[in-house]
C-alpha positions as CSV (number, residue, x, y, z in Angstrom):
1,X,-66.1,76.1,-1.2
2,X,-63.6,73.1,-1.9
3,X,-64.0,70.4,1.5
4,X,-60.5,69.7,3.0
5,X,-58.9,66.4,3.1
6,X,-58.0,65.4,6.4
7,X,-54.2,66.1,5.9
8,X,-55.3,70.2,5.1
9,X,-57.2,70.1,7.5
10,X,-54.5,68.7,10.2
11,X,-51.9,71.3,8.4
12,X,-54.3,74.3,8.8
13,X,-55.2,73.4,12.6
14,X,-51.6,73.0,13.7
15,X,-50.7,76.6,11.9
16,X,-53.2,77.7,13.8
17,X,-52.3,76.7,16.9
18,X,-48.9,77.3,16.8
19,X,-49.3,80.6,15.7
20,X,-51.9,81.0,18.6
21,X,-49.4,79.9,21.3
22,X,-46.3,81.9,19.6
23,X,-48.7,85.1,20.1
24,X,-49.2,84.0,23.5
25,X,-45.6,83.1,24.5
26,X,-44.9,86.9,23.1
27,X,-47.2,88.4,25.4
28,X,-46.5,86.4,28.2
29,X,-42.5,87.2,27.5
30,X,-43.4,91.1,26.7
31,X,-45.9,91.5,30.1
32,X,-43.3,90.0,31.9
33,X,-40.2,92.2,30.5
34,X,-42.1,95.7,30.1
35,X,-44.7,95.6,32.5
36,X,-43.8,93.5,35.3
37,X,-46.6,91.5,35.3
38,X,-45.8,87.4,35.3
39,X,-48.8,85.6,34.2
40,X,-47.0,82.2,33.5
41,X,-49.6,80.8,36.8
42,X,-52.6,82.1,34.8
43,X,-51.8,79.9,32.1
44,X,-50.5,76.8,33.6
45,X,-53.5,74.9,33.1
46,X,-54.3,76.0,29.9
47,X,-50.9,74.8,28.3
48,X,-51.6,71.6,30.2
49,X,-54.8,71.1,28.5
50,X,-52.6,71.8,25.5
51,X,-50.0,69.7,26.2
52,X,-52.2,66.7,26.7
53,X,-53.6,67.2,23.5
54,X,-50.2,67.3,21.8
55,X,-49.0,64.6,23.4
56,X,-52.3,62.5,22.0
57,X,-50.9,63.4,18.3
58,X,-47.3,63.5,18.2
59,X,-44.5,61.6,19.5
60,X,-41.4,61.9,21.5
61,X,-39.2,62.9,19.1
62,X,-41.8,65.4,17.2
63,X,-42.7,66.5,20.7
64,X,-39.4,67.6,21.5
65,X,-38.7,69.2,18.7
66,X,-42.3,71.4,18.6
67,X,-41.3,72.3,22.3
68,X,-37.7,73.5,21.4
69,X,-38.8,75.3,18.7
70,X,-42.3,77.1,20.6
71,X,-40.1,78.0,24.0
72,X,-36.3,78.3,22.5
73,X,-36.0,78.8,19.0
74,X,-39.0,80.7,17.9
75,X,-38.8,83.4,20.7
76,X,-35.0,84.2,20.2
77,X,-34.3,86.8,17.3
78,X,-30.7,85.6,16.9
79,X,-31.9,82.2,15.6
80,X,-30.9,81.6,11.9
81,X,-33.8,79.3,11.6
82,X,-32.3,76.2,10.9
83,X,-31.9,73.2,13.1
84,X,-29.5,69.8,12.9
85,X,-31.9,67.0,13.1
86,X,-31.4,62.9,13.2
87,X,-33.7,62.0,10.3
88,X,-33.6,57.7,10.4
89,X,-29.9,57.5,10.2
90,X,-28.9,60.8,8.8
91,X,-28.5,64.1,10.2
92,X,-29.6,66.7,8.5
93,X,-29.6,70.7,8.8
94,X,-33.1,71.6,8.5
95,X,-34.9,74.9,7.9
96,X,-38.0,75.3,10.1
97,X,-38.6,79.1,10.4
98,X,-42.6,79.1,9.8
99,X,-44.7,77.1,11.0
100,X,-45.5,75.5,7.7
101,X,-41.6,74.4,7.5
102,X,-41.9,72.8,10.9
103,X,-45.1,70.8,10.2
104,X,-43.1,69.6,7.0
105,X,-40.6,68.7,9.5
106,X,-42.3,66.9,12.1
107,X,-43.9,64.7,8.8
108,X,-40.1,63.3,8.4
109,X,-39.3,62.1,11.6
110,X,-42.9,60.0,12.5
């Protein structure tokens, strides 16, 4: 088996964990709609624990836009996927759909 660089490695943890806390954002969303149950005081500290270690890695900007798209755009089935984003001086309309396309994205705007 091929060792990772540091970069795949990066890549393939982030896809993991974003598709870790999109499954649990679905169940929390789908307890709370279908079976009553709000377990958002369960988790708290968990996503804290998270949150800490996100904000060691990214920065303001990347954090805001990994936020918008775990708790907002991810989460709502209307969502075309793309988003307008201030890259240096430009804005630009950028597709971020997967999580591959918004690691690609937070790359841009370090």
């Amino acid at each position: 088996m091929a060792e990772l660089d540091n970069s795949n490695l990066n890549l393939n943890l982030f896809l993991e964990v974003i598709s870790s806390l999109q499954a649990i954002e679905q169940r929390r969303i789908y307890l709370a709609e279908n079976v009553g149950i709000d377990i958002t005081g369960l988790e708290d500290v968990y996503f804290q624990v998270i949150e800490n270690l996100l904000n060691l890695t990214f920065n303001k900007n990347q954090l805001t836009l990994l936020h918008k798209y775990l708790y907002e755009l991810s989460t709502d089935n209307e969502w075309d996927g793309y988003v307008q984003l201030k890259v240096g001086k430009t804005r630009k309309k950028v597709l971020i759909k997967t999580p591959r396309q918004l690691w690609d994205t937070l790359q841009l705007i370090k």
